[in-house]
C-alpha positions as CSV (number, residue, x, y, z in Angstrom):
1,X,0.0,0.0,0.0
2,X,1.6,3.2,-0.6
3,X,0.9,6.7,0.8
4,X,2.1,10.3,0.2
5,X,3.8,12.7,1.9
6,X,4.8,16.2,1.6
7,X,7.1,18.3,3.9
8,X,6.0,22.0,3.2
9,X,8.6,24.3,4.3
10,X,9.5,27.9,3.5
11,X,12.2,26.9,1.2
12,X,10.9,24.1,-0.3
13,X,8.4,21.3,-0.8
14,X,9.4,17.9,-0.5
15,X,7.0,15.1,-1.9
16,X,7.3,11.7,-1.7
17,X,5.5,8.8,-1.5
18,X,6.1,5.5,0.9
19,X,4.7,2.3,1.8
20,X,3.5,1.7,5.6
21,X,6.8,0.8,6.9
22,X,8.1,4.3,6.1
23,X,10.1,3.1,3.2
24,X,10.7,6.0,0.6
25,X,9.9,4.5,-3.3
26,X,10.0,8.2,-4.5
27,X,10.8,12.3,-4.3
28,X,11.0,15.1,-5.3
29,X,12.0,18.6,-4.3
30,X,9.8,21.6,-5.2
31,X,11.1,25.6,-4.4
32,X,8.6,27.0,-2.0
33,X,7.1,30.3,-4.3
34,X,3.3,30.9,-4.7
35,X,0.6,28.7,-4.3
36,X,-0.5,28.4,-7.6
37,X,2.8,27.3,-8.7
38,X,4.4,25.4,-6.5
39,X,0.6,23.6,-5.4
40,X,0.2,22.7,-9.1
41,X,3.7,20.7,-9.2
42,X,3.0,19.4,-6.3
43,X,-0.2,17.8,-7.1
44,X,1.8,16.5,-10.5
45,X,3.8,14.7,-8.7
46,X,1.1,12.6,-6.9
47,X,-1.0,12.0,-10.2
48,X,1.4,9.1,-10.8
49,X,0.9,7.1,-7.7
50,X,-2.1,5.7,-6.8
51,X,-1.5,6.6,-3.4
52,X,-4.2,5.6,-0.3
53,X,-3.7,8.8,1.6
54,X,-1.4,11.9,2.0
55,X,0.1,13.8,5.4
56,X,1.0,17.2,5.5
57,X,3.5,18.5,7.6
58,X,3.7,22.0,7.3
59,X,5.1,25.4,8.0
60,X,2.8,27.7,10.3
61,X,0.9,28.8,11.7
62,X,-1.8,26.6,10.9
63,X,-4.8,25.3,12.0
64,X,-5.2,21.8,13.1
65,X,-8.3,21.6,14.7
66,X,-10.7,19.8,12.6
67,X,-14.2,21.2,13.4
68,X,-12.5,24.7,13.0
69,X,-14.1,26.0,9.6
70,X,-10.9,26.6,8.6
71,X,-8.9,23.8,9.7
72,X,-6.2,22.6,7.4
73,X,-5.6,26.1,6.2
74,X,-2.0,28.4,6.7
75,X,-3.1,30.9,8.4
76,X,-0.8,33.9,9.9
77,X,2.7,32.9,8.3
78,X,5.4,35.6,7.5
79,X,4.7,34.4,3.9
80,X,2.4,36.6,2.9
81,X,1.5,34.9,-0.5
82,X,0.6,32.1,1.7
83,X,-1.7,33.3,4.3
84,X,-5.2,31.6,4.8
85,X,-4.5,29.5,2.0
86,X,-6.5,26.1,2.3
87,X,-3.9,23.5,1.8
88,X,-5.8,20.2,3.0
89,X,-8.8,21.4,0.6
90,X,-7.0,22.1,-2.3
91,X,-5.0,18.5,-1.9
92,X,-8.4,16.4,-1.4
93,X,-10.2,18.1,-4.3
94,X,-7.1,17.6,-6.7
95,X,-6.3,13.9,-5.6
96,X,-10.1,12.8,-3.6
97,X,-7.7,11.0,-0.9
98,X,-8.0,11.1,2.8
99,X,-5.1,13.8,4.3
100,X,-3.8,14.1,7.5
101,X,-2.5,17.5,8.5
102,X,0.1,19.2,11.3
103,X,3.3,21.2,11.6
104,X,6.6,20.2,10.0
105,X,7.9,20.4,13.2
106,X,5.0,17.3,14.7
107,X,5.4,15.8,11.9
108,X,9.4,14.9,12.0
109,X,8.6,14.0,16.1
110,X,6.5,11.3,14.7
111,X,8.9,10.2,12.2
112,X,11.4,9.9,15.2
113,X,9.3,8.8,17.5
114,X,8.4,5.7,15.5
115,X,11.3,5.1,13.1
116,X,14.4,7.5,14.3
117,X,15.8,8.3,17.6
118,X,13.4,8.3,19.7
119,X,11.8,4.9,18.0
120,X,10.4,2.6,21.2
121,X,9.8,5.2,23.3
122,X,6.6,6.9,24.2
123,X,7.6,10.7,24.1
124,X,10.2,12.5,22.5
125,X,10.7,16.6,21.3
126,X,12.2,17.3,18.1
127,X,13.1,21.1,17.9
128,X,14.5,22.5,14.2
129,X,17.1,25.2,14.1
130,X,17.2,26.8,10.6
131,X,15.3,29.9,8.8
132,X,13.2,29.7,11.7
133,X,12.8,27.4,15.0
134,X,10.2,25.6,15.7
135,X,9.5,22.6,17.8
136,X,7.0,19.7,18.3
137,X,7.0,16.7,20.5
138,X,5.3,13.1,20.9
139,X,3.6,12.3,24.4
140,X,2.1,9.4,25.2
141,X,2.3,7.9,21.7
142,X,0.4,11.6,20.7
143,X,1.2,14.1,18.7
144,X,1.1,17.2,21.3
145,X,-1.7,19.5,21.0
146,X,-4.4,21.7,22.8
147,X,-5.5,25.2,21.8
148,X,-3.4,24.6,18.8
149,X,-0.2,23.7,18.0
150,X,3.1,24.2,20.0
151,X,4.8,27.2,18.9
152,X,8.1,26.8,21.3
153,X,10.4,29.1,18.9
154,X,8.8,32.0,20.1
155,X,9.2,31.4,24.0
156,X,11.2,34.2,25.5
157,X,15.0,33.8,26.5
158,X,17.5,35.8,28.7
159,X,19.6,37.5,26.8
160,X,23.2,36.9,27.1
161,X,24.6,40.1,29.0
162,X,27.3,40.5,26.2
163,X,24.8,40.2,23.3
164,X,23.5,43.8,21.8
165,X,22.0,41.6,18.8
166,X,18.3,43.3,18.7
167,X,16.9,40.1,17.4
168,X,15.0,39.8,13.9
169,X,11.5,37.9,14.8
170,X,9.2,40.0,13.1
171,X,6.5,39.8,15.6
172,X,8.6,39.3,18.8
173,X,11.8,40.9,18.3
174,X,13.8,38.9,20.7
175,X,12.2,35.7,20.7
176,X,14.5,32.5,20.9
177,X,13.9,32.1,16.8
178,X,14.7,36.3,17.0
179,X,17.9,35.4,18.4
180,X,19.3,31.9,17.7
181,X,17.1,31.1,14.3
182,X,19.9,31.0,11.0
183,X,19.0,34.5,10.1
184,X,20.1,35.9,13.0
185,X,23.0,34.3,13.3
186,X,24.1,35.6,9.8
187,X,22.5,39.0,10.7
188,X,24.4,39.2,14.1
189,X,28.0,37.7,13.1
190,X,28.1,39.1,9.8
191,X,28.1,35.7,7.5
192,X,26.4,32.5,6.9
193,X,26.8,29.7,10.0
194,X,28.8,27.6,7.3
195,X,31.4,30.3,6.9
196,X,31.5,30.4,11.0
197,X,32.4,26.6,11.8
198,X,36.0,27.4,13.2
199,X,34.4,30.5,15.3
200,X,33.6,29.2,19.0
201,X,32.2,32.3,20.3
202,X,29.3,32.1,17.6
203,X,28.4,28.3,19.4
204,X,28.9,28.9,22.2
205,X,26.1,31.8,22.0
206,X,23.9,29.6,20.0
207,X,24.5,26.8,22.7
208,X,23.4,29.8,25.4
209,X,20.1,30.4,23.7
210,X,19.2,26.9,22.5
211,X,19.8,25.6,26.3
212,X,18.0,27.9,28.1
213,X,14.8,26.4,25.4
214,X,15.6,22.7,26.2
215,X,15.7,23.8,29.8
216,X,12.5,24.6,29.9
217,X,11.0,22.2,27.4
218,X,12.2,19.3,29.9
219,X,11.0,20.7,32.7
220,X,7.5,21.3,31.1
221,X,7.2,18.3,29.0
222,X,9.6,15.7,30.8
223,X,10.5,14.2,27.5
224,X,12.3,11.1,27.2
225,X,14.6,12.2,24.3
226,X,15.1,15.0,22.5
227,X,16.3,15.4,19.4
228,X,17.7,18.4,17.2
229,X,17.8,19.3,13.8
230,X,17.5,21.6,11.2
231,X,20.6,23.4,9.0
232,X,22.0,25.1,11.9
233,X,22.7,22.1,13.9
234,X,24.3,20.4,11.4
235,X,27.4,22.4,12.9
236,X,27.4,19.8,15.3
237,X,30.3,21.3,17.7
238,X,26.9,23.0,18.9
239,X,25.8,19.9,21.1
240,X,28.8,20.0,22.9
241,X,28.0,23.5,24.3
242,X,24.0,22.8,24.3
243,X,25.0,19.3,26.5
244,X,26.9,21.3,28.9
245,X,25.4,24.3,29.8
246,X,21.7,22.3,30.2
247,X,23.2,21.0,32.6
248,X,24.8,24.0,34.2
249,X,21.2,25.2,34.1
250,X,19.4,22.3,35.8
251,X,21.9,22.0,38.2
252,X,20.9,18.4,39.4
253,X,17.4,19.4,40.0
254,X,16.4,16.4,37.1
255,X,17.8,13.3,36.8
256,X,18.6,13.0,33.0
257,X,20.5,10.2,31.2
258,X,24.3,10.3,29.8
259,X,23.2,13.8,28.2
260,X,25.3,13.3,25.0
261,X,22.3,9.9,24.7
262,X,19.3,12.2,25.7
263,X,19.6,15.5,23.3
264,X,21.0,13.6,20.2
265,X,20.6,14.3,16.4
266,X,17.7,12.9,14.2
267,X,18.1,9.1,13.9
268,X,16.6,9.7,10.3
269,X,18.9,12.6,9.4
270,X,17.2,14.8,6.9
271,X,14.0,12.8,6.5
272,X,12.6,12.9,9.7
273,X,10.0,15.1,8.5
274,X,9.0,13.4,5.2
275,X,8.9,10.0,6.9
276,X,6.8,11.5,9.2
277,X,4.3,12.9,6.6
278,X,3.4,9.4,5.6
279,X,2.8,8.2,9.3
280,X,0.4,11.0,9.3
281,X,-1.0,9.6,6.1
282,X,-1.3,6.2,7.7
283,X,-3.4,8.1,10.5
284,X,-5.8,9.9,8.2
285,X,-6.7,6.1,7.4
286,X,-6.6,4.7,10.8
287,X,-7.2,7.6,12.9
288,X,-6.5,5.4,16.4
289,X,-3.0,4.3,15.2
């Protein structure tokens, strides 16, 4: 049985489609530009599978809640091209298959939780670091919910005393994503965190910021791993400094495992979020699973 998936982020659109054990047959990457355009390749793609259902993970906001009239639609997003546009109606008139819908964020916490790092456990947090940050977590086997979807990039952070950064989140200023997302750390240093891998200082900040959000994530939520990813932590000499000082933060007041085994990189590298999408497709079938 196969089922789709498609990772929509602010870059680009990943499609692919899967069978039920999460096994990738075949994708395809799609720039992220106007509806119309992108939407219409999008839905190309999927004419040539006969695919049972699709999952969405997407970029937000958006709303999840399905007796909201306009649930499955992206509704406040910086993308201005892409505001209140009704993905999950668009997708089931184009292909007349079931969809499951929730953030790109969720989304690669399910693919973890059940295939990837966190696989055998029944709760997890997968945070992003890249254009933006954004993080989504697995509880009791759940993807976490309420109101409406976790927006944990925008919590607020002290400010490292020797930081005059302003921050660049356009609706909080400084906002963790404000301060620690890959814009800022361009904006602030003066160059892409590629060109910065041999500079400490620019780590050790990011370790500062990103910390003091795990921190409070564990205390909150009491995950049982977490797991980071996104472009930014690809620089991996970050989980050094993000090991160390959330601990220097907790100060024995939680018991954690070996830290370097608790906050660990996606088991499923960079398709934690398309391998996701199709466990959301499975759902959209079997809601209870």
């Amino acid at each position: 049985m196969l089922y789709g998936g498609i990772e929509a982020g602010g870059t680009k659109f990943i499609c692919a489609v899967g069978d039920e054990n999460g096994k990738l047959v075949e994708r395809i990457q799609i720039p992220t530009t106007v509806p119309a355009d992108t939407m219409e390749k999008v839905i190309h793609f999927f004419r040539d599978f006969d695919v049972h259902a699709l999952g969405i993970g997407s970029f937000g906001p958006i709303d999840i809640d399905p007796v909201s009239p306009t649930y499955g639609t992206i509704t406040s997003t910086p993308k201005k091209a892409w505001r209140n546009y009704p993905m999950v109606e668009k997708v089931k008139e184009a292909l007349g298959v079931p969809v499951g819908f929730h953030t790109d964020v969720n989304t690669a916490a399910l693919g973890e939780a059940v295939y990837g790092a966190a696989k055998g456990l029944d709760s997890c947090l997968y945070m992003t670091v890249g254009t933006g940050i954004g993080a989504g977590a697995v509880i009791d086997g759940r993807l976490l919910q309420g109101l409406s979807h976790p927006e944990m990039g925008h919590i607020l952070v002290r400010r490292h005393p020797r930081d005059s950064y302003r921050g660049n989140c356009p609706y909080h200023q400084d906002c963790l994503e404000g301060l620690a997302a890959g814009p800022a750390v361009e904006e602030r240093w003066g160059e892409k965190g590629i060109h910065l891998t041999d500079r400490p200082e620019v780590w050790q900040l990011e370790g500062y910021y990103l910390a003091q959000a795990l921190m409070q994530w564990i205390l909150v939520l009491s995950p049982q791993k977490i797991i980071l990813g996104g472009g930014v932590m690809k620089q991996r000499q970050i989980f050094a400094y993000i090991h160390e000082q959330v601990a220097e933060l907790l100060n024995g007041y939680v018991t954690l495992p070996p830290i370097d085994q608790y906050i660990v990189p996606p088991g499923l590298g960079d398709d934690a979020g398309i391998v996701g999408s199709l466990l959301l497709a499975e759902r959209a079938v079997q809601p209870s699973t």
